[in-house]
C-alpha positions as CSV (number, residue, x, y, z in Angstrom):
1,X,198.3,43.9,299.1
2,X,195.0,42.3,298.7
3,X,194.9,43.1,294.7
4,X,197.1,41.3,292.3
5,X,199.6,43.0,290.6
6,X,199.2,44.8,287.6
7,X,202.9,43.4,286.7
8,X,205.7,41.0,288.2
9,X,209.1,40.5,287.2
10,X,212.2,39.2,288.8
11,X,215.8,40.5,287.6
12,X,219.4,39.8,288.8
13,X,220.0,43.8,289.3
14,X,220.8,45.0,292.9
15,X,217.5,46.1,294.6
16,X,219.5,48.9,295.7
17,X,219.9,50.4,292.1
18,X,216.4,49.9,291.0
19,X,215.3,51.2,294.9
20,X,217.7,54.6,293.5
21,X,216.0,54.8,290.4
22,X,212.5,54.6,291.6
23,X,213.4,57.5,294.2
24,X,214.6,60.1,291.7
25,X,212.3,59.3,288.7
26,X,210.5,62.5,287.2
27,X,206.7,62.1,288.6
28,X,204.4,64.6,290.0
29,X,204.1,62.8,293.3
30,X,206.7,61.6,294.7
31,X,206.6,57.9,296.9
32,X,207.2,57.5,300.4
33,X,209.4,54.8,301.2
34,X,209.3,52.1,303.5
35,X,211.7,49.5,305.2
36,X,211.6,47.8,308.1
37,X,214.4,46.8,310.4
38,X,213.9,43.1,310.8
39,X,213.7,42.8,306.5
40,X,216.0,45.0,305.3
41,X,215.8,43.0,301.9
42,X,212.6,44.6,301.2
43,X,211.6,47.7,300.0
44,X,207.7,49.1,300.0
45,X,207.1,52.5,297.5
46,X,203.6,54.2,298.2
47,X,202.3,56.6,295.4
48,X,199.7,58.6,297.2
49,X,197.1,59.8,295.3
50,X,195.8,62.6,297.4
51,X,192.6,63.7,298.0
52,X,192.1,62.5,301.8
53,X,192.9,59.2,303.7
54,X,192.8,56.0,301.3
55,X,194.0,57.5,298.2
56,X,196.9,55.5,297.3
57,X,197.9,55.7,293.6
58,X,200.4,52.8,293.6
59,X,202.5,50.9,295.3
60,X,205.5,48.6,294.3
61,X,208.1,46.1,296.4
62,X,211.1,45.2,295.6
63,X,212.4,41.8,297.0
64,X,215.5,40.8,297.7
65,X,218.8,42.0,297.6
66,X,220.3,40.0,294.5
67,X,217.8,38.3,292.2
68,X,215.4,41.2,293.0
69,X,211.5,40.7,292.7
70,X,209.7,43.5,291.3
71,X,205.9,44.0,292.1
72,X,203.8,46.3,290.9
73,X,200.2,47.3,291.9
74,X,197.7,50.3,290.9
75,X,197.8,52.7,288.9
76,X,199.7,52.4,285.1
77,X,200.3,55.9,284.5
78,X,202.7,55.5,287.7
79,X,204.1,52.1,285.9
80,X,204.8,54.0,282.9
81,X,206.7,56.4,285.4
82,X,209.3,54.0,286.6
83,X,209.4,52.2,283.5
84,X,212.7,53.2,282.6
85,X,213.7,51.2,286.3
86,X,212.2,48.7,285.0
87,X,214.1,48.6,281.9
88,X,217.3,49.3,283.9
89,X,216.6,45.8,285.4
90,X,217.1,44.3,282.4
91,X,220.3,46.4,280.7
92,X,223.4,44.3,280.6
C-alpha cells in the first residue's frame, strides 16, 4: 500500500484465527481474500467500497503465521468492524 496505516500491531495469536475472525465478522460488505502460493504466511483482506473500479474501503494484512503482524489501512468504520479480532489477538 502506498498509504500508511491507520494502525499496526503485532500479536503472538495464529494468523489463522485472526484470518477466521476477519472472514465471518458482521459487516455490510464483506472482504475478498487473498493469498498467494509462494507466501502462504500472508494474508491480504480487501473491503470494497463500491461504486465502480477504485473504490476500495479497506484493506488489512496479516503476517506471519506465529507472532502475527496486523496492518490496517482505510477506512475506520471497517476497523471498528474487526475490532473485536483485534481484541481476540490479545485475549489470553
Amino acid at each position: 500500500m502506498k498509504t500508511q496505516p491507520v494502525f499496526s500491531t503485532q500479536t503472538s495469536k495464529n494468523m489463522y484465527d485472526l484470518e477466521r475472525c476477519m472472514i465471518e465478522v458482521d459487516a455490510p460488505i464483506m472482504p475478498h481474500v487473498y493469498r498467494q502460493p509462494d507466501r502462504p504466511q500472508r494474508t491480504l483482506f480487501v473491503w470494497d467500497g463500491g461504486g465502480g473500479v477504485g473504490g476500495v474501503s479497506a484493506a488489512a494484512q496479516l503476517d506471519g503465521t506465529e507472532n502475527t503482524k496486523i496492518t490496517f489501512w482505510g477506512r475506520e468504520k471497517i476497523l471498528r468492524r474487526i475490532q473485536p479480532c483485534i481484541d481476540l489477538a490479545y485475549s489470553g
